[in-house]
C-alpha positions as CSV (number, residue, x, y, z in Angstrom):
1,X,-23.1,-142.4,4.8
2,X,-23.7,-139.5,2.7
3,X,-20.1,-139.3,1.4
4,X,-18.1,-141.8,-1.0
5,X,-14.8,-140.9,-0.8
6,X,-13.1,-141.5,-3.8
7,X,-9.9,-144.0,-3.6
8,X,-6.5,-142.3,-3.9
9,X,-4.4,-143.9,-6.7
10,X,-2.0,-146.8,-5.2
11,X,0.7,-145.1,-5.9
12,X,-0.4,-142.4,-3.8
13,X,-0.8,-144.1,-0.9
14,X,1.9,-145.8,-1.0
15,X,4.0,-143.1,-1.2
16,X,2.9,-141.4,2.1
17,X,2.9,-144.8,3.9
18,X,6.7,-144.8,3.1
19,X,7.1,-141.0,3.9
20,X,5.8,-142.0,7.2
21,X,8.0,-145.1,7.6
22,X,10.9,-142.8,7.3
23,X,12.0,-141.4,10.6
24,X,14.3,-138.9,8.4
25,X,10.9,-137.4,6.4
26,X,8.9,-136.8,9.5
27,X,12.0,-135.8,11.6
28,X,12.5,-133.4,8.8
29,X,9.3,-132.3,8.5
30,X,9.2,-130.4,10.9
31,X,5.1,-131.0,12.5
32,X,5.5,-130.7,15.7
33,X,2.5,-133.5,15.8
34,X,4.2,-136.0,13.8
35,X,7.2,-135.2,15.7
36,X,5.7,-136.1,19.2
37,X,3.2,-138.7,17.7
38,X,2.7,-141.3,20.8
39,X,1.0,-143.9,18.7
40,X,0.8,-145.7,14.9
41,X,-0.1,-142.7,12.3
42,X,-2.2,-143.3,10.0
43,X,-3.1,-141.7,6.4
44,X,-6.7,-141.7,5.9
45,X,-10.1,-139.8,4.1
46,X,-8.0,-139.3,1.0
47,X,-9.1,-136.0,-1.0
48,X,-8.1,-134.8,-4.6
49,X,-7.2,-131.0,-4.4
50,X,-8.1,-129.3,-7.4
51,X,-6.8,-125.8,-8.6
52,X,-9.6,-123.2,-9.3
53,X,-7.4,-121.7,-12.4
54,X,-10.0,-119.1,-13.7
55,X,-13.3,-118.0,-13.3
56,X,-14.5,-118.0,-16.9
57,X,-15.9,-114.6,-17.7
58,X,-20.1,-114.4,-18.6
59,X,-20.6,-117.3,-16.5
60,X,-18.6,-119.6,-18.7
61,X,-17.7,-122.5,-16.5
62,X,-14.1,-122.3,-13.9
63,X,-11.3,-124.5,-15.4
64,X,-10.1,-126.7,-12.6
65,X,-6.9,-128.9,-12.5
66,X,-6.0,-131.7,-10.4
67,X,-3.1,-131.0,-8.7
68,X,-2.6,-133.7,-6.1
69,X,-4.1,-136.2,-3.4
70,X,-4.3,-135.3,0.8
71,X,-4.5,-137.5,3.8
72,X,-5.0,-136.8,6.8
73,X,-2.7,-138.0,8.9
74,X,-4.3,-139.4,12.1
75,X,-2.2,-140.1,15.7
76,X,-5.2,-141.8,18.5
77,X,-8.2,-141.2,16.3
78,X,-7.7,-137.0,15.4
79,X,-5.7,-135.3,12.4
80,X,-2.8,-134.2,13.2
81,X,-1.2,-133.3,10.0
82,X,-1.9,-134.0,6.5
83,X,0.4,-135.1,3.9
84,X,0.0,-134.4,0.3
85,X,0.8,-136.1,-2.6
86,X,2.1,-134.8,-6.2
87,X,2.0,-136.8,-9.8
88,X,5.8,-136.3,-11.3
89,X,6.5,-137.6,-15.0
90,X,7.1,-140.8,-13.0
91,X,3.8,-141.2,-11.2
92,X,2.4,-140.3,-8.1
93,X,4.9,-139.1,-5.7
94,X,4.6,-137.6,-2.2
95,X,5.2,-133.8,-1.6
96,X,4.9,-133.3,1.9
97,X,3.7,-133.2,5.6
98,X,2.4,-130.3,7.2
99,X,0.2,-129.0,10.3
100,X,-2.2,-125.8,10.7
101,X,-5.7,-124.5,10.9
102,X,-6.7,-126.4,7.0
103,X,-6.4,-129.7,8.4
104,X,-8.7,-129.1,11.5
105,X,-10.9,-127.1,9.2
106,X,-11.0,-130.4,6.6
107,X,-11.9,-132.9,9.3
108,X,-14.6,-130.1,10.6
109,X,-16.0,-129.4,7.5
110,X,-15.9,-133.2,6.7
111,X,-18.4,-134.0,9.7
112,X,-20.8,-131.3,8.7
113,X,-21.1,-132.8,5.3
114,X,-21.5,-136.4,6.8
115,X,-24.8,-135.0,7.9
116,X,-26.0,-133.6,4.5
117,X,-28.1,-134.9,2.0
118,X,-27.9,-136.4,-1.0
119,X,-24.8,-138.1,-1.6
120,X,-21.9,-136.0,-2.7
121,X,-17.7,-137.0,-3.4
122,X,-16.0,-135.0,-1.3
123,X,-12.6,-132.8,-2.8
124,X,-10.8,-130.3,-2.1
125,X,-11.0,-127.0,-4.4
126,X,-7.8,-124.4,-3.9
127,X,-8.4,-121.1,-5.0
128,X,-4.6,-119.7,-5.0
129,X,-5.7,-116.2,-6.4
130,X,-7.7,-116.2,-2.9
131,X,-5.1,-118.0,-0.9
132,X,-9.0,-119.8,-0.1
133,X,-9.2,-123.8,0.2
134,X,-12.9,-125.2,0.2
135,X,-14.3,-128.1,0.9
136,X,-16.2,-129.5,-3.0
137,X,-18.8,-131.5,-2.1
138,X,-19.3,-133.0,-6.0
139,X,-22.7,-133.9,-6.5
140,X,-22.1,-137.1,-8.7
141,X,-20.7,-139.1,-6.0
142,X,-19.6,-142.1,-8.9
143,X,-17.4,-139.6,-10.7
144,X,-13.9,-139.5,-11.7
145,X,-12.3,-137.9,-8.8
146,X,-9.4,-137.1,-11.3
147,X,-11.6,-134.8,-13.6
148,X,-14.8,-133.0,-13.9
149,X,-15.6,-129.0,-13.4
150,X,-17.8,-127.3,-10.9
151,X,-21.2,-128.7,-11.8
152,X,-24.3,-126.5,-10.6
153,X,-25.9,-128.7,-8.1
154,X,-22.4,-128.9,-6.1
155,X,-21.4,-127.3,-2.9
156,X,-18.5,-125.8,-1.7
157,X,-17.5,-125.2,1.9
158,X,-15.0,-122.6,2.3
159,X,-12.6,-123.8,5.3
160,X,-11.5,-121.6,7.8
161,X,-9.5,-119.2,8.0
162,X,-11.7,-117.6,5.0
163,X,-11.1,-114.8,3.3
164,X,-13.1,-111.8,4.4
165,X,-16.6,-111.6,3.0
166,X,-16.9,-115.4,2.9
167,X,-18.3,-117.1,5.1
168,X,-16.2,-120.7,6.3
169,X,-17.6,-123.8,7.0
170,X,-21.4,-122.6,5.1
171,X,-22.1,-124.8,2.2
172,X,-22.5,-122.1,-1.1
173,X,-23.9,-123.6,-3.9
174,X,-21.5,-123.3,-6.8
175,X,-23.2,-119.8,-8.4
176,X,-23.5,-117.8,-5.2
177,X,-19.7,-118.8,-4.4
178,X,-18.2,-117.7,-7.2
179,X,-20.2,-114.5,-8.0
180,X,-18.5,-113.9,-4.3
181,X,-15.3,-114.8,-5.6
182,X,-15.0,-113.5,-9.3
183,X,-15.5,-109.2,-7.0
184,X,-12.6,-110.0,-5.2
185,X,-10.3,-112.1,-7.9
186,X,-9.1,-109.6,-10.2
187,X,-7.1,-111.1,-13.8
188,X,-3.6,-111.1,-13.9
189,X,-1.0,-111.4,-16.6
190,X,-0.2,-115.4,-15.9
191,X,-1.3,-118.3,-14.3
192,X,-1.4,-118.5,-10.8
193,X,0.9,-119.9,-8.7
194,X,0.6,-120.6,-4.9
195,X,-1.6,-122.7,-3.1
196,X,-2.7,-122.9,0.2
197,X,-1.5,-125.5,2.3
């Protein structure tokens, strides 16, 4: 299998498993999916999402951030949902369900890469200034899925709906991405805030 997804922390994990034993946080969650699940739901292919902060100017390498960890939440054997995950000053903590066209995209996008070679770590990259989330196939599959920047031999796989001008689910190499990216993001007087779900 051409991907190693990395482990999500315990705590993590654990969180989400409890947010899902919790008729009150999926009743208010309001997924319709989770809502009408007919069978067990179950987190799985857990992702760090990392925050494209800036694109460094003279192609000085993008700072990243980690921001979280995602599961897909599967009911009978598809996604349904996704629920991420947030560190708080006391660890890991979960943040919340929710449904839409990223979490088809991720489990799409997912698939394509299973059929890719080499070996690659799969992560999420979100690119707020874009309101853009990619799939980051990292090219050192053994790495810290907490850290590391955009490396040159990665991919990234914008998920649909893309913004317009970039193509979704077509692996970019790192480069050709951002030189896409860096026309249409245009600096601002703070950080960014947002990202997309």
């Amino acid at each position: 299998m051409p991907l190693h997804v990395p482990p999500a922390p315990a705590p993590a994990l654990r969180s989400v498993l409890a947010a899902l034993g919790s008729p009150t946080a999926v009743r208010e969650a309001r997924t319709p999916a989770l809502q009408s699940a007919q069978g067990p739901l179950s987190p799985e292919l857990p992702l760090p999402v990392h925050v494209l902060d800036r694109i460094g100017p003279d192609g000085a390498a993008p700072t990243t951030r980690l921001a979280g960890w995602r599961f897909l939440i599967r009911d009978s054997g598809r996604a349904v949902a996704a629920a991420d995950t947030m560190l708080t000053p006391d660890g890991w903590a979960f943040s919340h369900f929710f449904e839409g066209p990223y979490v088809p995209a991720t489990e799409l996008a997912l698939r394509q890469a299973e059929t890719m070679t080499p070996h690659y770590q799969p992560r999420l990259l979100s690119v707020p200034a874009l309101y853009m989330l990619a799939l980051w196939l990292h090219a050192d599959p053994e790495a810290d899925a907490s850290g590391g920047s955009l490396a040159p031999a990665d991919l990234l796989v914008p998920l649909a709906p893309a913004p317009p001008g970039i193509a979704a689910h077509r692996a970019h190499r790192v480069a050709d991405l951002l030189r896409l990216m860096t026309g249409r993001i245009t600096p601002g007087p703070g950080p960014l805030l947002g990202s997309p779900a």
